[in-house]
N, CA and C atoms as an extended XYZ file, in Angstrom:
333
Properties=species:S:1:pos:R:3:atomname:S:1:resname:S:1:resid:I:1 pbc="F F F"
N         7.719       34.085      -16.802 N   UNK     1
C         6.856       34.064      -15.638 CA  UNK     1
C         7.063       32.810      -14.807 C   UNK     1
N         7.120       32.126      -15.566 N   UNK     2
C         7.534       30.268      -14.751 CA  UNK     2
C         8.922       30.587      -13.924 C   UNK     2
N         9.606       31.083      -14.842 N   UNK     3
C        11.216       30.649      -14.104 CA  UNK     3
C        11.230       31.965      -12.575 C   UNK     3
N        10.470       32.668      -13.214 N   UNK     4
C        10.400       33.790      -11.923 CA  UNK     4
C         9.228       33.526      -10.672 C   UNK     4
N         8.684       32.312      -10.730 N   UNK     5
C         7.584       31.654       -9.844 CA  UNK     5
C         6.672       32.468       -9.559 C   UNK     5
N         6.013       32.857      -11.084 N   UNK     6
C         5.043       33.743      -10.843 CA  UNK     6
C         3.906       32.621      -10.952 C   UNK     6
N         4.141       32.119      -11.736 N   UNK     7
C         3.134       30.770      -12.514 CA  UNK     7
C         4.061       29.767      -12.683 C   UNK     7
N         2.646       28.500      -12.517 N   UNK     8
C         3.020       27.079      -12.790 CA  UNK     8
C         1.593       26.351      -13.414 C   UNK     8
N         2.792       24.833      -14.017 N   UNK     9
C         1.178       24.573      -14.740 CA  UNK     9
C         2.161       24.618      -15.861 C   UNK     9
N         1.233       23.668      -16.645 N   UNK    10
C         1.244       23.934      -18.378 CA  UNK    10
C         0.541       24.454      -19.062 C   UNK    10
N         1.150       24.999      -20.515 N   UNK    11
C         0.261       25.572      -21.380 CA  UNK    11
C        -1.053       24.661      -21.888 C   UNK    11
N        -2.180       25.139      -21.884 N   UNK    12
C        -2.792       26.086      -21.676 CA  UNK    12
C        -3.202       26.514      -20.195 C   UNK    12
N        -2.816       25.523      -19.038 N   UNK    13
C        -3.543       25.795      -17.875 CA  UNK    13
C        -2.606       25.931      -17.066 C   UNK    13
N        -1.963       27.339      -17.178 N   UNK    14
C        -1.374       27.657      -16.452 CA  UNK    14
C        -1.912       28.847      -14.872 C   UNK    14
N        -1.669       28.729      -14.179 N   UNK    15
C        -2.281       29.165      -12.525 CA  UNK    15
C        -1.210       29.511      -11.636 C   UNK    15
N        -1.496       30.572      -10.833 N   UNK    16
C        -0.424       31.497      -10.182 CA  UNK    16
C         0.050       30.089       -9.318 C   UNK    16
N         1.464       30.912       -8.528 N   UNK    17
C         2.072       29.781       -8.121 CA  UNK    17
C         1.659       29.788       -6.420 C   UNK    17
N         2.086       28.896       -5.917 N   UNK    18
C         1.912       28.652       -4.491 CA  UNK    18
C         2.424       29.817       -3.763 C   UNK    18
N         3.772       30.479       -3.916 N   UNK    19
C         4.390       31.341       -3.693 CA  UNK    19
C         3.342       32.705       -3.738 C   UNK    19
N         2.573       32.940       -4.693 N   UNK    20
C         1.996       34.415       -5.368 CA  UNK    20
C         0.875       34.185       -4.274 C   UNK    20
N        -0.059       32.498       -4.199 N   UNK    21
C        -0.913       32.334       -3.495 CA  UNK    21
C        -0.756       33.055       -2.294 C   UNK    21
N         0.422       32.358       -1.754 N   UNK    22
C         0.247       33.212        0.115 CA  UNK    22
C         0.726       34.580       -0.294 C   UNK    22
N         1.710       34.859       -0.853 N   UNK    23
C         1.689       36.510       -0.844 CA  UNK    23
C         0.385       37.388       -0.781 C   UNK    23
N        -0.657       36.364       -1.870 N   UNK    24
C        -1.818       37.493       -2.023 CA  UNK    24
C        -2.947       37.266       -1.224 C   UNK    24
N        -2.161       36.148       -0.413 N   UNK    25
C        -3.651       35.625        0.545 CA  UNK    25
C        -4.375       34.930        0.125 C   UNK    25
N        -4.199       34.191       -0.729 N   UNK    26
C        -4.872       33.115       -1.875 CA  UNK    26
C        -4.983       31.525       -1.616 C   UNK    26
N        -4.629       30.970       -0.484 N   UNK    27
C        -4.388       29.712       -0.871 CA  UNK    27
C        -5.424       28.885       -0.238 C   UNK    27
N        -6.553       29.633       -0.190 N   UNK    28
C        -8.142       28.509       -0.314 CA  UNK    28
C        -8.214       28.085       -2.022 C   UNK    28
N        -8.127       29.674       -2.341 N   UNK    29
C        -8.426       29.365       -4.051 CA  UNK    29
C        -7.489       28.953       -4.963 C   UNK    29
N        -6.080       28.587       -4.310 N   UNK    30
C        -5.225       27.848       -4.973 CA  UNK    30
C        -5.147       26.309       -4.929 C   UNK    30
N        -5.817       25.875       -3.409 N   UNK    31
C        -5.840       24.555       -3.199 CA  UNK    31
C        -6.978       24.041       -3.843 C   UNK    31
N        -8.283       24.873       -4.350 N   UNK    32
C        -9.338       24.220       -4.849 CA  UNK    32
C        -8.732       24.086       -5.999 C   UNK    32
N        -8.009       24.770       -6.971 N   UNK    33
C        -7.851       24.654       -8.306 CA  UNK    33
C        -6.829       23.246       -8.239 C   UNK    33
N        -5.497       23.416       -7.532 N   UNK    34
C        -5.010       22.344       -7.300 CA  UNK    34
C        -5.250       20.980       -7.016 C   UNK    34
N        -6.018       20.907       -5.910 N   UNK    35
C        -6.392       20.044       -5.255 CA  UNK    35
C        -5.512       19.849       -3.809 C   UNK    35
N        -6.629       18.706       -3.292 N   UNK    36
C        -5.325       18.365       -1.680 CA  UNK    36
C        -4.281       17.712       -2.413 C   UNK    36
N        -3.499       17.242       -1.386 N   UNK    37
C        -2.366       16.282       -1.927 CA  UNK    37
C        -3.241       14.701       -1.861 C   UNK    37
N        -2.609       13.806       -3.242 N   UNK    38
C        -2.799       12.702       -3.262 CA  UNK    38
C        -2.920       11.779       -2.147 C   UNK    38
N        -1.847       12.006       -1.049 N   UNK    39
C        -2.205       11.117        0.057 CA  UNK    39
C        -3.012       11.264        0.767 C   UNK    39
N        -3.230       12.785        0.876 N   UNK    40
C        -5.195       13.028        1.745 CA  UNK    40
C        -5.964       12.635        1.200 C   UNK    40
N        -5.735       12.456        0.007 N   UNK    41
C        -7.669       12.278       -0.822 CA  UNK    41
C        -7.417       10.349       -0.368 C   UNK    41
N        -6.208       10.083       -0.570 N   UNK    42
C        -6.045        8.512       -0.218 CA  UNK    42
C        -6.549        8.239        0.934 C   UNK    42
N        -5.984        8.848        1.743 N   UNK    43
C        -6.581        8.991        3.663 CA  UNK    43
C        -8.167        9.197        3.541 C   UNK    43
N        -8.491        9.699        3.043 N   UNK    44
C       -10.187       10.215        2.993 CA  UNK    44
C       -11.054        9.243        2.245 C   UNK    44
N       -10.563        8.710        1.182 N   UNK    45
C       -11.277        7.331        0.675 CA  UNK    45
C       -11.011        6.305        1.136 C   UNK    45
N        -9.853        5.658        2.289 N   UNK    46
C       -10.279        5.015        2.684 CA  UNK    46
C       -11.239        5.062        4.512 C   UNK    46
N       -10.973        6.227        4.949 N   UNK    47
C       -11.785        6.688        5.983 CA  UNK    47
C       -13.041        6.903        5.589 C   UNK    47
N       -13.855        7.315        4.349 N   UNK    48
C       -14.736        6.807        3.943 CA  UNK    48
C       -15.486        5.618        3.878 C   UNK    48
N       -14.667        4.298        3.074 N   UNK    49
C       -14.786        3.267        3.492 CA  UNK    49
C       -14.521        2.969        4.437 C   UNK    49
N       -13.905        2.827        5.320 N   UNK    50
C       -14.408        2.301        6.792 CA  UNK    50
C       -15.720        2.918        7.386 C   UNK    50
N       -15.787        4.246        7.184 N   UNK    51
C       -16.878        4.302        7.837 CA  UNK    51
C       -18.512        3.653        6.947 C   UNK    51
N       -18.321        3.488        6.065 N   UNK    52
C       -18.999        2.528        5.234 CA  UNK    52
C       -19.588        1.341        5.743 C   UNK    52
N       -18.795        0.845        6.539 N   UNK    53
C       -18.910       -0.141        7.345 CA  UNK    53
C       -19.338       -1.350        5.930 C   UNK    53
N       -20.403       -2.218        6.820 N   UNK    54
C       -20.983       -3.343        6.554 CA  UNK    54
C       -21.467       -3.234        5.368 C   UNK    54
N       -22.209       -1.410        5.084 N   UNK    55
C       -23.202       -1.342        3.816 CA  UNK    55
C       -21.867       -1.027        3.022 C   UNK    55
N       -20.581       -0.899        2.970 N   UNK    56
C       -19.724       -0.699        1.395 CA  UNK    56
C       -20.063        0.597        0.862 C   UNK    56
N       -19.047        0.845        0.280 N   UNK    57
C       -19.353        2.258       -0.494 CA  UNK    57
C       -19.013        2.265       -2.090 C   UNK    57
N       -20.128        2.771       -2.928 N   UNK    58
C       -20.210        2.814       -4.104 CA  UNK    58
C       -19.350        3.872       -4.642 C   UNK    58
N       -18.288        3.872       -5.694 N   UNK    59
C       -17.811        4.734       -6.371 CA  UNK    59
C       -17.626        6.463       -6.739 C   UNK    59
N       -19.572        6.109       -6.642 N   UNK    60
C       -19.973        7.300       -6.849 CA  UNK    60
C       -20.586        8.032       -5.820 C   UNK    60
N       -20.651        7.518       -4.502 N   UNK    61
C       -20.743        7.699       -3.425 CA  UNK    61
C       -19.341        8.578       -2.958 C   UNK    61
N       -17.998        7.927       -3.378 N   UNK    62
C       -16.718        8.109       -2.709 CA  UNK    62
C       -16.612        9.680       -3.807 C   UNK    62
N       -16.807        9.553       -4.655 N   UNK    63
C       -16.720       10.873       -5.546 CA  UNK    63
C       -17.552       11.670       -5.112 C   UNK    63
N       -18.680       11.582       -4.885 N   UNK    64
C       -19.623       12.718       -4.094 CA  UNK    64
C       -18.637       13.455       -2.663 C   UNK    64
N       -18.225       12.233       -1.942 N   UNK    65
C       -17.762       12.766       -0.992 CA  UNK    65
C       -16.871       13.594       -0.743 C   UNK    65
N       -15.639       13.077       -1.962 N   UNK    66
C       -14.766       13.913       -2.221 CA  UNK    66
C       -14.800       15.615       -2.506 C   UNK    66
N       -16.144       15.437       -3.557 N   UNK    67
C       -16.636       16.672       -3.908 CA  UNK    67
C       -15.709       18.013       -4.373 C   UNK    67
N       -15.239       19.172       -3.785 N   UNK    68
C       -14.343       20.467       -3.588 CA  UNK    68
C       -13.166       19.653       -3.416 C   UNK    68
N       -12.570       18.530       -3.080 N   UNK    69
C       -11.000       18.458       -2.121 CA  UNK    69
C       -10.158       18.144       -3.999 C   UNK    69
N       -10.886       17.712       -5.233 N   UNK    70
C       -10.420       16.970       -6.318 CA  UNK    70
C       -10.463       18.561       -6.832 C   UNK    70
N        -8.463       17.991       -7.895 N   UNK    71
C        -8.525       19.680       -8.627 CA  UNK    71
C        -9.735       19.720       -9.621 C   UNK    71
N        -9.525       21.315       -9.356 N   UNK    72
C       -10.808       21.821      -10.009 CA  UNK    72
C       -10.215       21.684      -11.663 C   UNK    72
N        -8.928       22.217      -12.103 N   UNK    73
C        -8.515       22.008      -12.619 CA  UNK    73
C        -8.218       20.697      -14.164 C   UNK    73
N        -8.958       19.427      -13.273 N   UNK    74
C        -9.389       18.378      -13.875 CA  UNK    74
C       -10.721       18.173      -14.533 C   UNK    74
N       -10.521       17.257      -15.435 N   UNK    75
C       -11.947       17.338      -15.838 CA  UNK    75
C       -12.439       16.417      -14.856 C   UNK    75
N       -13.775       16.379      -15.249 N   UNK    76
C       -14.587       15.222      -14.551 CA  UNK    76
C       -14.215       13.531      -13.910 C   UNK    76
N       -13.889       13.562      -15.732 N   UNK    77
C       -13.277       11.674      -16.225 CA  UNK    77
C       -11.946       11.591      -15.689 C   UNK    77
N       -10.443       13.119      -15.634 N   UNK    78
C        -9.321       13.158      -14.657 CA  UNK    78
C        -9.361       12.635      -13.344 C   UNK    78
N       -10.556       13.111      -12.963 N   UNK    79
C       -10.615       13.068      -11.596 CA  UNK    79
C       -11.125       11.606      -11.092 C   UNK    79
N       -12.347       11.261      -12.195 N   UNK    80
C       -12.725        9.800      -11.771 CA  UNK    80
C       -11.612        8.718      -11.805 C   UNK    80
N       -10.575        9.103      -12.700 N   UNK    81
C        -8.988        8.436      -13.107 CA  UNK    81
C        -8.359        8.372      -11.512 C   UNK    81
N        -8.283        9.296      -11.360 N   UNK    82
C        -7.510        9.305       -9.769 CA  UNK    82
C        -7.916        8.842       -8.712 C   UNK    82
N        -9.574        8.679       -8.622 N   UNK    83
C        -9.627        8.143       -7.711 CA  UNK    83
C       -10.011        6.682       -7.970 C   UNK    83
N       -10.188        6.238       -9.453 N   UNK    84
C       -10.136        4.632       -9.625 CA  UNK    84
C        -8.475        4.057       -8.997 C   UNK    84
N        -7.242        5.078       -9.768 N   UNK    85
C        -6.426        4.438       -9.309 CA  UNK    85
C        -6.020        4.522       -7.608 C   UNK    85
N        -6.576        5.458       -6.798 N   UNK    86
C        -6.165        5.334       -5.656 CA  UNK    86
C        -6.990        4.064       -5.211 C   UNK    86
N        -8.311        3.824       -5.844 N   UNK    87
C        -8.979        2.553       -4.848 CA  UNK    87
C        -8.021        1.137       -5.609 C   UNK    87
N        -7.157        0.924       -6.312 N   UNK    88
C        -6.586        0.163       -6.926 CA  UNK    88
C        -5.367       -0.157       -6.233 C   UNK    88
N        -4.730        1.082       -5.805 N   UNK    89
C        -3.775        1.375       -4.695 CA  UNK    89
C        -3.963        0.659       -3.677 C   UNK    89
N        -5.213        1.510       -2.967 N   UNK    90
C        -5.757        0.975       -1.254 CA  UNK    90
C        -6.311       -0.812       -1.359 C   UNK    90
N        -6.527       -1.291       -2.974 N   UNK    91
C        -6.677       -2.713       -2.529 CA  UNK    91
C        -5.305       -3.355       -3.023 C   UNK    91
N        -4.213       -2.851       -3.582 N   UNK    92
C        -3.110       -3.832       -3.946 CA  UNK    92
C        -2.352       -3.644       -2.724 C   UNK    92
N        -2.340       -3.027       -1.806 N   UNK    93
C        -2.060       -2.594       -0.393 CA  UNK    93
C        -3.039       -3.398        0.893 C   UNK    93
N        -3.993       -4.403        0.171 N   UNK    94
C        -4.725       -5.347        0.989 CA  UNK    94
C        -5.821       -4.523        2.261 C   UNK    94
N        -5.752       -2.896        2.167 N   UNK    95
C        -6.832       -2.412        3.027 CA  UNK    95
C        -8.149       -2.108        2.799 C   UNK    95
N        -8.876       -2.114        1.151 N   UNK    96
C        -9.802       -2.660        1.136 CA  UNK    96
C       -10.218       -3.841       -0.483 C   UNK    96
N       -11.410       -4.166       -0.196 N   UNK    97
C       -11.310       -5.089       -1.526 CA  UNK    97
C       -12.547       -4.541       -2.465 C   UNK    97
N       -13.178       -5.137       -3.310 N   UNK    98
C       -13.882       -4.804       -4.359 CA  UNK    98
C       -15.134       -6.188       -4.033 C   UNK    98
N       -16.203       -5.678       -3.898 N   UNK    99
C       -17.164       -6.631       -3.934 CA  UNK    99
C       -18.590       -6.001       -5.111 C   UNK    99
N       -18.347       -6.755       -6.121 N   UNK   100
C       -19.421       -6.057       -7.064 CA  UNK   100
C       -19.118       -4.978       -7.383 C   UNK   100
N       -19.734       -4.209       -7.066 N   UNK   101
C       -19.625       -2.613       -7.165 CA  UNK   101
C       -19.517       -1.779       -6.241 C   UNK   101
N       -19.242       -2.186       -5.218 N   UNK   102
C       -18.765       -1.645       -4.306 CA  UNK   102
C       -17.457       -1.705       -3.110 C   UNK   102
N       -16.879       -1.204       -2.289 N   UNK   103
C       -15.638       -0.833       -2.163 CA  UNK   103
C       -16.201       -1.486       -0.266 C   UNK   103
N       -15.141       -2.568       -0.109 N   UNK   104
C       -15.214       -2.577        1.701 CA  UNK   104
C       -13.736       -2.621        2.668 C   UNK   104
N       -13.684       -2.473        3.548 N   UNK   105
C       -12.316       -2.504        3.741 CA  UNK   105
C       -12.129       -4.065        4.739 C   UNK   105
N       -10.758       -4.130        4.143 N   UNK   106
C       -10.381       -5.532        4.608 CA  UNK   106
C       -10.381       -6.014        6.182 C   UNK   106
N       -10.782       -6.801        6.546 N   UNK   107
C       -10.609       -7.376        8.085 CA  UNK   107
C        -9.727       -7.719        8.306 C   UNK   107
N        -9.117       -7.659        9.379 N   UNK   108
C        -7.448       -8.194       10.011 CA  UNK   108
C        -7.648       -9.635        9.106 C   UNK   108
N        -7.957      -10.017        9.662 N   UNK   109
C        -7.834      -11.469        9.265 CA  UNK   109
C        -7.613      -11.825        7.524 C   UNK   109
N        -8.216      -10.949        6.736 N   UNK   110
C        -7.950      -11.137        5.202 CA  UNK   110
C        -6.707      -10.516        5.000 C   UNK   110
N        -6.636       -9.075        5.895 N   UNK   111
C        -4.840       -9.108        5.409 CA  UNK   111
C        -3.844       -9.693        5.000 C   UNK   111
């Protein structure tokens, strides 16, 4: 079934393929299981934080927001994984920093 791109995925969680998706008209319910791509959810947490502004955004704030766009596919703690390391990303990349517990984005000037 794999090599014939019926399915992809590993055992046990394996899910029709992108290909079967549009054939069958499927690819709302393929992208929820999937997820967006990594660089949107990146684009979206930090457009989050900016719009955060002054008040910063809490963790669990940025995960709320995310909400439907993280695979469904993941567990909970997967998903909190991905987006710790994308905010780890967006600050070793100097666009935002870590204050306490919460997430702000950098000013020209700290760049």
């Amino acid at each position: 079934m794999i090599q014939r791109g019926l399915i992809e995925g590993e055992a046990p969680n394996y899910r029709i393929s992108l290909t079967i998706a549009k054939k069958t008209k499927q690819p709302s319910g393929y992208t929820r299981v999937v997820g967006l791509e990594r660089d949107k959810i990146k684009h979206m947490v930090l457009q989050y934080i900016q719009n955060a502004g002054a008040d910063g955004a809490k963790r669990s704030e940025i995960m709320e927001y995310l909400g439907g766009t993280l695979p469904s596919r993941n567990t909970p703690e997967q998903n909190g994984q991905m987006v710790g390391n994308i905010l780890k990303e967006l600050d070793a990349d100097n666009l935002i920093k870590p204050i306490g517990k919460k997430w702000f984005e950098q000013s020209p000037a700290q760049k």
